[in-house]
N, C-alpha and C positions, 0 to 999 in steps of 0.2 A: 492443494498447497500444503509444503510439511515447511515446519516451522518448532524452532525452540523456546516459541513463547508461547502461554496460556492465552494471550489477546492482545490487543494495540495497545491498550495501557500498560501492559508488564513491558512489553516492547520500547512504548520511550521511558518508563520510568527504567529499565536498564541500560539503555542506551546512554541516557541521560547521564545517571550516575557514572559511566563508564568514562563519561566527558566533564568529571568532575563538577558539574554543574548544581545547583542548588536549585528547588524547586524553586524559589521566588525569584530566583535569577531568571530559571526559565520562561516564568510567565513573564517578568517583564518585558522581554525579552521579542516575546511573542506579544505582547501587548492586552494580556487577558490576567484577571484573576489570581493568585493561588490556589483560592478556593476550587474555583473553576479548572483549573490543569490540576488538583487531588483527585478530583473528582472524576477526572479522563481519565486520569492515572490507576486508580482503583477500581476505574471499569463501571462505574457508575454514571458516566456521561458517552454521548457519541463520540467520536474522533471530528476535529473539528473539520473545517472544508477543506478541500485543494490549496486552495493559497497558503493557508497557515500548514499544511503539511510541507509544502514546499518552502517555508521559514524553517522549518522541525530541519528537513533534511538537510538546508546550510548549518544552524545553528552548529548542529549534531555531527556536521563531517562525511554526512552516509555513506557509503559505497553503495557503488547501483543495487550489488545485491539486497542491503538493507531498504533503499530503498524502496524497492520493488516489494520487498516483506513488509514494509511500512504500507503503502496503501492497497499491499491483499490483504492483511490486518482490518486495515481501517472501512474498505468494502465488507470485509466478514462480518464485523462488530457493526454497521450499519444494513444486513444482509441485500446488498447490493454490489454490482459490479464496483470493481476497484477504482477507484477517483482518478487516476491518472490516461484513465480507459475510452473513458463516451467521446471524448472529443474525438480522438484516434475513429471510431465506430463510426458515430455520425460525419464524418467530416471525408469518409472512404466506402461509397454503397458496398462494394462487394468485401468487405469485411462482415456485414452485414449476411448478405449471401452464403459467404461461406461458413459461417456461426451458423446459419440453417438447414446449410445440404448437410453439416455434420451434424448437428441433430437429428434430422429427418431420416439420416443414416445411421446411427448410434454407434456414432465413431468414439472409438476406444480409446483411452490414452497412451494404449501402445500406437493406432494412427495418429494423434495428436505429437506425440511425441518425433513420430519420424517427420513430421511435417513443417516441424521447429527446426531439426537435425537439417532438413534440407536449405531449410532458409538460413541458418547458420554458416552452412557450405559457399553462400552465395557471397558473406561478408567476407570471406578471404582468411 
């Protein structure tokens, strides 16, 4: 994942200010703290769960792409798969499957890549 933020927290606190939003607006907003969203903000807390990510992302306006940077962000800084992800995995075996034969294969992200390009091709 490349990215022009340092972690989740630089990420909505500029997000955020970009949406002229005032920390305390935010959290209220969200329904948490200030303390609490400084303290995400600064990177000294996790990113909170799914749902409130998906508040973040209306409040904020996201465009997919941020989105998408918002919860590989927020997997990184939790070092876990991205929150927007397991259900997708769990809910489709061979995704499952195919996460393993590319491992077990030590598929490249030049294969990875072409294999995005393809499924790209297919949405028109």
């Amino acid at each position: 994942m490349k990215s022009n933020f340092e972690n989740f927290g630089d990420f909505l606190q500029k997000k955020r200010t970009e949406k002229r939003i005032t920390l305390r607006k935010m959290a209220e907003l969200l329904g948490i703290t200030a303390p609490y969203l400084t303290d995400i903000e600064k990177d000294r807390r996790n990113p909170p769960e799914k749902e409130k990510l998906e508040q973040i992302s209306e409040i904020l306006s996201l465009s997919d792409e941020d989105k998408t940077t918002m919860y590989d962000l927020a997997g990184k800084k939790r070092n876990s798969v991205a929150p927007d992800l397991p259900d997708y995995i769990m809910e489709h075996n061979y995704v499952s499957t195919a996460l393993r034969t590319a491992r077990d294969l030590d598929a490249s992200e030049e294969d990875w890549l072409k294999f995005v390009e393809e499924l790209r091709k297919r949405k028109g």
